[in-house]
Structure formats: structure tokens, C-alpha cells
C-alpha positions as CSV (number, residue, x, y, z in Angstrom):
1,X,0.0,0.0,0.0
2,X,1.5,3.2,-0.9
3,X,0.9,6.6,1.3
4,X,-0.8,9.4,-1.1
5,X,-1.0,12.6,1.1
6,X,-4.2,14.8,0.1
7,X,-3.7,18.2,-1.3
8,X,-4.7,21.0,1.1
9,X,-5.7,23.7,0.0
10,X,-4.3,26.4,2.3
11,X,-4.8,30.3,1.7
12,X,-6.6,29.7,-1.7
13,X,-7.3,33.0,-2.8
14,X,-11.0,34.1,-3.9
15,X,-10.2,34.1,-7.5
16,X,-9.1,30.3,-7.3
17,X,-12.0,29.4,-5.8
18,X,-14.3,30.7,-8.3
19,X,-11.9,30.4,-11.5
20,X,-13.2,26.4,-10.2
21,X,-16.8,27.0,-10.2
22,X,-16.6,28.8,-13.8
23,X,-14.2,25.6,-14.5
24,X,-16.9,23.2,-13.3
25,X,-19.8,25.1,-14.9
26,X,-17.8,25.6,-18.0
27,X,-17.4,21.5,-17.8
28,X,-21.4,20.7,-17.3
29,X,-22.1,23.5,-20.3
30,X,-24.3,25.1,-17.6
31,X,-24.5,28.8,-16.0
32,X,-26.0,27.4,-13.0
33,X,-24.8,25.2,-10.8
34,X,-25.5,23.2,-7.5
35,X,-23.5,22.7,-4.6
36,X,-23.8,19.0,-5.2
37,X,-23.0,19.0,-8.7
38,X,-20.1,21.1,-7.8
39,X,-19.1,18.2,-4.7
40,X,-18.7,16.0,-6.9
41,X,-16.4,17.7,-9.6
42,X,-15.0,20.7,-8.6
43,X,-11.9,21.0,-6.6
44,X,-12.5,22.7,-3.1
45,X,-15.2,21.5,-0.4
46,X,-18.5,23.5,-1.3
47,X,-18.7,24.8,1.8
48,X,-15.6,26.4,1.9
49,X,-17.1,28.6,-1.2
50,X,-20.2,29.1,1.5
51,X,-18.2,30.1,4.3
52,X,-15.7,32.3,2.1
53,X,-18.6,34.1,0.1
54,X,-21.6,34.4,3.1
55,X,-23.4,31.7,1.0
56,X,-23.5,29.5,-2.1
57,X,-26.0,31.5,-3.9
58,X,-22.9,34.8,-3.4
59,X,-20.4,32.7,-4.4
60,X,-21.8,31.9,-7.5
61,X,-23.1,35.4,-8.6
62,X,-19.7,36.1,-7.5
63,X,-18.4,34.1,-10.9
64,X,-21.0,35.3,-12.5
65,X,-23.6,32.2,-12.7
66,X,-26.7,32.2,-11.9
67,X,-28.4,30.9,-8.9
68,X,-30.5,28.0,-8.7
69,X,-32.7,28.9,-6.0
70,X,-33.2,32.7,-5.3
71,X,-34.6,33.1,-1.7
72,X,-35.6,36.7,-0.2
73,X,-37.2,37.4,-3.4
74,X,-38.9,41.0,-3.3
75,X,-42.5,41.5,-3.9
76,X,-41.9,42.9,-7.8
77,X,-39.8,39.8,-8.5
């Protein structure tokens, strides 16, 4: 059995992290993407992108996406 030591991913800068949603979304031909979807493709923990941006609906505008699932909406919308 050989030892593989897993990346961390220390002091990732914003840009990297949403360079990879853009990568992932760019990958699935999509402008809107899941946290799931992204789980299982992209290359940081989802909720890192939640905790870095306030939440995943931020982080995706953020790479200019769109969200799945607009909550707050205002009475017009």
C-alpha cells in the first residue's frame, strides 16, 4: 500500500475558488450550478465557497452564474 498525502488547499485565494466554479460550470455547459453538482467535480469543499462568500448563492453570482434557488425574493420579483 502506498501513502498518497491529500492536497490541502491552504490560503486559496478568492479568485481560485471561483476560476473552479466557472471551470466546473464551463465543464457541465451550464450557468447554474449546485452545490452538489459542484461536490462532486470541482476541486474545493462547497462549503468552503459558503463560508468564504456568506453563501452559495454569493459565491456563484460572485463568478457570474446564476443561482438556482433565489430566496428573499422581493415583492416585484
Amino acid at each position: 500500500m502506498q501513502f498518497e498525502l491529500n492536497t490541502f488547499h491552504r490560503n486559496t485565494t478568492d479568485k481560485e475558488l471561483l476560476d473552479d466554479l466557472k471551470k466546473i460550470a464551463n465543464e457541465l455547459r451550464t450557468d447554474r450550478l449546485t452545490s452538489d453538482e459542484y461536490e462532486k467535480l470541482g476541486t474545493f469543499c462547497s462549503g468552503t465557497l459558503k463560508h468564504r462568500f456568506g453563501t452559495w448563492n454569493k459565491a456563484i453570482e460572485k463568478a457570474g452564474l446564476v443561482p438556482v434557488l433565489k430566496l428573499n425574493l422581493t415583492t416585484q420579483e
